[in-house]
ROKOL-191796 format. One line per field, with one value per residue (C-alpha): residue number from 1; residue in one letter; x, y, z. Coordinates in pm, whole numbers, always signed. Layout:
<tormis>
num c(NUM ...)
residuo c(A ...)
c1 c(X ...)
c2 c(Y ...)
c3 c(Z ...)
</tormis>
This chain:
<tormis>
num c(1 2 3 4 5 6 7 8 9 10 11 12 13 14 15 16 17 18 19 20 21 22 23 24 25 26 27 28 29 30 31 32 33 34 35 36 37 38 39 40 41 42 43 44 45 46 47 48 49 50 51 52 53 54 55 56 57 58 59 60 61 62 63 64 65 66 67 68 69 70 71 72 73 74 75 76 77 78 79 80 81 82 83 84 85 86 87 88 89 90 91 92 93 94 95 96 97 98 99 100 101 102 103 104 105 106 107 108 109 110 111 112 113 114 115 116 117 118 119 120 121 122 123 124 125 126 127 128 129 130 131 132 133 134 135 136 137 138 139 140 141 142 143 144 145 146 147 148 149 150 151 152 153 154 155 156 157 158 159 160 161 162 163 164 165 166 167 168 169 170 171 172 173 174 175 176 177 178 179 180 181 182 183 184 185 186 187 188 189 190 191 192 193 194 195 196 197 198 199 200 201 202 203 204 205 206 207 208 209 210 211 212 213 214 215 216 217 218 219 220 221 222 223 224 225 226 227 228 229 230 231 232 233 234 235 236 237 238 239 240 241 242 243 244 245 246 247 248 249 250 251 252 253 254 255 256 257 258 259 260 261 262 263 264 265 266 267 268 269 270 271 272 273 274 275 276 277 278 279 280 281 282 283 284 285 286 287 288 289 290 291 292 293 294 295 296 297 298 299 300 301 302 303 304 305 306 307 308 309 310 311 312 313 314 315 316 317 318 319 320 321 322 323 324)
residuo c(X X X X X X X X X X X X X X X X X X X X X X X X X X X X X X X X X X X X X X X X X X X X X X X X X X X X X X X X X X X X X X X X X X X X X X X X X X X X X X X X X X X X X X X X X X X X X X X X X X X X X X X X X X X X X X X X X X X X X X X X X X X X X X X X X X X X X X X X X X X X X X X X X X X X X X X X X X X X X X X X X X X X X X X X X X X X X X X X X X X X X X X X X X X X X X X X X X X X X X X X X X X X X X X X X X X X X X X X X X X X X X X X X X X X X X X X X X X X X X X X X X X X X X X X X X X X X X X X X X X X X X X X X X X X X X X X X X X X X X X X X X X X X X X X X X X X X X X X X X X X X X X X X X X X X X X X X X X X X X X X X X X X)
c1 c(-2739 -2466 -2578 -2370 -2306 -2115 -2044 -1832 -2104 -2360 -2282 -2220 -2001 -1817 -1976 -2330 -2314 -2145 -2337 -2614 -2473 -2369 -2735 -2900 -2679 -2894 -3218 -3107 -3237 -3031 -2758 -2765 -2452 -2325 -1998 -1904 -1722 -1536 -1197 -1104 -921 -1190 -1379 -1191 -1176 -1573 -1603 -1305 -1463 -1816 -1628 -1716 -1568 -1469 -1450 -1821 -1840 -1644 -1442 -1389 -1130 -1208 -992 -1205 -1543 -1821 -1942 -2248 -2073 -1972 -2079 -2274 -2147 -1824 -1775 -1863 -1692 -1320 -1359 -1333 -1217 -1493 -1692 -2004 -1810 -1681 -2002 -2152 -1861 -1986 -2306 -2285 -2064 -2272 -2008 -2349 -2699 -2832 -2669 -2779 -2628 -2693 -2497 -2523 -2858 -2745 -2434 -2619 -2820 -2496 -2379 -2695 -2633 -2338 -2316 -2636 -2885 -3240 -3430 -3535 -3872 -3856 -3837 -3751 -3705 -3815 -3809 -4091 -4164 -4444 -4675 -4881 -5209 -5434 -5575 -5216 -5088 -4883 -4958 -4715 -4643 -4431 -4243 -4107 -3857 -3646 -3860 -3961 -4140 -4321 -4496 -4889 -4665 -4423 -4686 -4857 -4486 -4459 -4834 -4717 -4355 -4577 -4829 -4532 -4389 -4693 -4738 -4380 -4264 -4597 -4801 -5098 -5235 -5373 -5336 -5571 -5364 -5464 -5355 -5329 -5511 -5700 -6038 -6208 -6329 -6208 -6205 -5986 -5605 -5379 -5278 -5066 -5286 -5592 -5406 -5244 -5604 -5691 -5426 -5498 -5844 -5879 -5522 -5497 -5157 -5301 -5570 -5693 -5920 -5955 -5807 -5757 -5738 -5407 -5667 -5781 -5410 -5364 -5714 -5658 -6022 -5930 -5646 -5298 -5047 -5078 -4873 -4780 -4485 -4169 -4224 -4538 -4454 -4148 -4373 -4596 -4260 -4140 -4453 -4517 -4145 -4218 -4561 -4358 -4159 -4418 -4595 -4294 -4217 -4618 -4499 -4707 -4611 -4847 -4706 -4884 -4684 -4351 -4408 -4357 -4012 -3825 -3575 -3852 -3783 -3408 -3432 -3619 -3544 -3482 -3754 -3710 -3356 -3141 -3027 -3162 -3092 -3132 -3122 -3090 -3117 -2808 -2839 -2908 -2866 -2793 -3183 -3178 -2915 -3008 -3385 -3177 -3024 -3312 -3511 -3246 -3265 -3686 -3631 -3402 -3610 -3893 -3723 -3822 -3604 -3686 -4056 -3998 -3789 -4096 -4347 -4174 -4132 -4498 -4583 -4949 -4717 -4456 -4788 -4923 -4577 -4581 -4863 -4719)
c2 c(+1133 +1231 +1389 +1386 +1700 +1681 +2034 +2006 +1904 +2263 +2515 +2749 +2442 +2461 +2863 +2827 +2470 +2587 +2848 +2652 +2431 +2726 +2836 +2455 +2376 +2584 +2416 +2068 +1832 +1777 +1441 +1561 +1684 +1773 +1615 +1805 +1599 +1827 +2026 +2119 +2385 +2572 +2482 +2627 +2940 +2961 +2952 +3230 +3486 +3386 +3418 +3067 +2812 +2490 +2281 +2280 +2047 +1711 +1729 +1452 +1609 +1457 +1596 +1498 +1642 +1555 +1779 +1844 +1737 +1418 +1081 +973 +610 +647 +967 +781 +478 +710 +944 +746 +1031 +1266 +1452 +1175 +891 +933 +1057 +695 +535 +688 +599 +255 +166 +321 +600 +844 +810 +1006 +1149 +1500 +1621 +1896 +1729 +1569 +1353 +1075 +1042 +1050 +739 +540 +612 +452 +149 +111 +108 +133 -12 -69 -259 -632 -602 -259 -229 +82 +387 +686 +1065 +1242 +1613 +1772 +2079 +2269 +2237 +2586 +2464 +2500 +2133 +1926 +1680 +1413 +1386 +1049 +1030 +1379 +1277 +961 +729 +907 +565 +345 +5 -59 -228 +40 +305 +29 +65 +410 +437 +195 +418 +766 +581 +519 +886 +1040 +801 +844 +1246 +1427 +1199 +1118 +813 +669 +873 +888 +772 +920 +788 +1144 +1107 +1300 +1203 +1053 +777 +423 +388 +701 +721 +563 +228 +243 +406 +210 -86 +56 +162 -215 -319 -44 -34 -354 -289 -376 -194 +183 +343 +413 +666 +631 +887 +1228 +1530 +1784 +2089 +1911 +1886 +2127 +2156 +1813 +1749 +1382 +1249 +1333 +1188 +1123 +870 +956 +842 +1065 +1255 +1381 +1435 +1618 +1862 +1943 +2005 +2268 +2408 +2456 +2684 +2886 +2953 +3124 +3303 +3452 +3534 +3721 +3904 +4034 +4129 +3824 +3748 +3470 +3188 +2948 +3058 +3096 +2706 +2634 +2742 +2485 +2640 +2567 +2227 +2233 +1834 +1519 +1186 +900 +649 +296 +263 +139 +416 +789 +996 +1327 +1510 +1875 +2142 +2191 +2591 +2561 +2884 +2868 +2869 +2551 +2398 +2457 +2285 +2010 +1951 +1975 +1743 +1469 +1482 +1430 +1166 +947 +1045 +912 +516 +563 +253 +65 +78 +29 -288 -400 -383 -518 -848 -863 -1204 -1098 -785 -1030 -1258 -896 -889 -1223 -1119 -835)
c3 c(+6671 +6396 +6080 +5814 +5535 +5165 +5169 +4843 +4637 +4590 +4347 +4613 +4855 +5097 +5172 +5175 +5316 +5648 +5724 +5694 +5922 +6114 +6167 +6217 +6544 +6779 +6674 +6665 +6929 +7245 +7150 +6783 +6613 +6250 +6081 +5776 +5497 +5252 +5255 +5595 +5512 +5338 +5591 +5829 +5594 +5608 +6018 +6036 +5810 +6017 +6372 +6449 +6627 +6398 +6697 +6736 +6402 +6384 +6063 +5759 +5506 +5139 +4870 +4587 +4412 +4297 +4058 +3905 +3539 +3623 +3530 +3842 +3809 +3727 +3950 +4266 +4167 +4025 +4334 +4631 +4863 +4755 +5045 +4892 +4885 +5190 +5334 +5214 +5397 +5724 +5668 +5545 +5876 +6127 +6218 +6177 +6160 +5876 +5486 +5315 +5019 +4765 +4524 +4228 +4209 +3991 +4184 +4519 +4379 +4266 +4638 +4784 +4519 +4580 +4974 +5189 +4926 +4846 +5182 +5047 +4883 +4744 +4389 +4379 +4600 +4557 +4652 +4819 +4952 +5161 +5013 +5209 +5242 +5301 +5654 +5778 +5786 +5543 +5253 +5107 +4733 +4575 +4408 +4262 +4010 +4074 +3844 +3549 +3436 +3650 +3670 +3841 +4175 +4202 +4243 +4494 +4744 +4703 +4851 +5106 +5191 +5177 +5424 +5647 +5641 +5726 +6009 +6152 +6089 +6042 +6300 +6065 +6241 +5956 +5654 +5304 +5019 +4664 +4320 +4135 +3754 +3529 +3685 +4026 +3848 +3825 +3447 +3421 +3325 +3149 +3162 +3460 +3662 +3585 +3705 +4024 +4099 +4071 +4279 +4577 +4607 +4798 +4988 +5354 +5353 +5322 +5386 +5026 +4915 +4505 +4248 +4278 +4030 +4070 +4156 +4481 +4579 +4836 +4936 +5180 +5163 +5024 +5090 +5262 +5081 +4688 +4468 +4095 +3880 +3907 +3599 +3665 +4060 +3926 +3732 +4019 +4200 +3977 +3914 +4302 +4313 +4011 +4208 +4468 +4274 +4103 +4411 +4534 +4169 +4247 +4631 +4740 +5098 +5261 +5531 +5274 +4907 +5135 +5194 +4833 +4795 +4860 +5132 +5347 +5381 +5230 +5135 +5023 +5176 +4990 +5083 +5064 +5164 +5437 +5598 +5624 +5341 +5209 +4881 +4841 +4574 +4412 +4454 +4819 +5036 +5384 +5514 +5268 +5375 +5691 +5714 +5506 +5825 +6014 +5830 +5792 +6187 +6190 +5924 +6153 +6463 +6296 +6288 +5886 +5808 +6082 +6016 +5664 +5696 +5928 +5719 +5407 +5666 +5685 +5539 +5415 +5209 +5070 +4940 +4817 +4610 +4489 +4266 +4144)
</tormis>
């Protein structure tokens, strides 16, 4: 497996982005390996100063940059040698298996536009990210912040693409999906959620469990994975990180608050897409950068396109769409 790194696109790139690299190669599976795309010479500059060999890390010099100012659009489009552009070059032709990036979000999105695409059927992808749940295992929340505004179907695939991920990398056999609103009941909501609750309460596709209210969250007493629009996921998102770093301003240390900062998991993947990608924080440290790695390697272990693409096949779920 080859998993490919912008390491030109953090605040802190190329530094932070290979040592995190640096520390992710001995806990990689056996058959996986990192390519770094970025400025080889700083690259180069980054292993000396660590005392690490370069060789262990196949090389793609870019000598463009994405920053975190640029148009998205016309950045990706203006900046063809760019450590993203190229990075969506590799991926688009096969030459690896998997994309992460701390970069910049909007451009990240133009890449997957532009080259490996939206899988036929979705209307939209999305972005997801676990949170801990306090009897030790994870929960899934979609999406966190790609679709600020959403539609009654949209909400109905993301429940389908969160149903899939807990399936494939956290093993759920058949996972309770949640609609997240201001009440348990039916009538509750707004008008979007009213009528995604109309259209996933009969669903064959998930295992559906009705609404659910943000305090029962992280309690995992209903459901496992819970579906909201982006701007509201995004909120929850924040929320969670300034929850840790409170907790660590009060000299909180607990294995479940150190779960909410989100160098615990470095990355959210892209669901929805054709190939395996990743998104980072822009400020990522080296831990971050480092369980980015990590879980771009679980999310193409776990065949998320594949199964994806699959489903979306499924002539019962096209018919489902149809009536969208």
């Amino acid at each position: 497996m080859k998993i490919g790194l912008d390491v030109m696109g953090g605040d802190f790139a190329p530094k932070n982005e290979v040592l995190g690299a640096i520390e992710a190669l001995p806990e990689l599976q056996n058959g996986s390996e990192i390519i770094l795309f970025g400025n080889e010479t700083q690259i180069k500059d980054v292993c000396r100063e660590k005392g690490f060999d370069v060789s262990r890390f196949q090389t793609v010099h870019t000598s463009e940059i994405i920053d975190m100012h640029d148009h998205p659009a016309k950045a990706f489009a203006q900046k063809p040698d760019s450590s993203m552009a190229m990075g969506f070059k590799y991926l688009s032709s096969g030459l690896i298996d998997g994309f992460a990036s701390p970069g910049n979000t909007g451009a990240m999105m133009a890449g997957i536009m532009y080259t490996v695409k939206t899988i036929e059927g979705i209307l939209r992808p999305c972005i997801s990210c676990l949170f801990p749940i306090i009897t030790g295992r994870w929960g899934l929340l979609l999406d966190v912040g790609l679709n600020a505004d959403c539609k009654p179907e949209n909400l109905y695939q993301y429940a389908i693409l969160g149903s899939l991920y807990a399936k494939g990398a956290l093993g759920d056999t058949n996972p309770r999906i949640a609609l997240l609103n201001i009440g348990e009941e039916e009538s509750k909501g707004n008008l979007v959620t009213k009528a995604a609750y109309e259209l996933m309460k009969d669903s064959r596709d998930f295992n559906f469990v009705g609404n659910i209210e943000g305090n029962e969250l992280m309690t995992g007493e209903k459901a496992d994975v819970v579906v909201c629009d982006g701007f509201v996921g995004n909120v929850i998102l924040k929320m969670a990180e300034s929850f840790y770093r409170m907790a660590r301003y009060q000299g909180i240390e607990t294995e479940f608050f150190s779960k909410l900062d989100y160098e615990y998991h470095g990355g959210t993947p892209v669901l929805g897409v054709n190939a395996p990608v990743i998104i980072g924080h822009g400020s990522s440290s080296p831990k971050a950068i480092k369980n980015m790695i990590l879980n771009t390697e679980k999310t193409v272990r776990a065949k998320m396109v594949d199964r994806v693409k699959s489903i979306f096949k499924d002539s019962s779920l096209n018919k489902k769409e149809n009536t969208l």
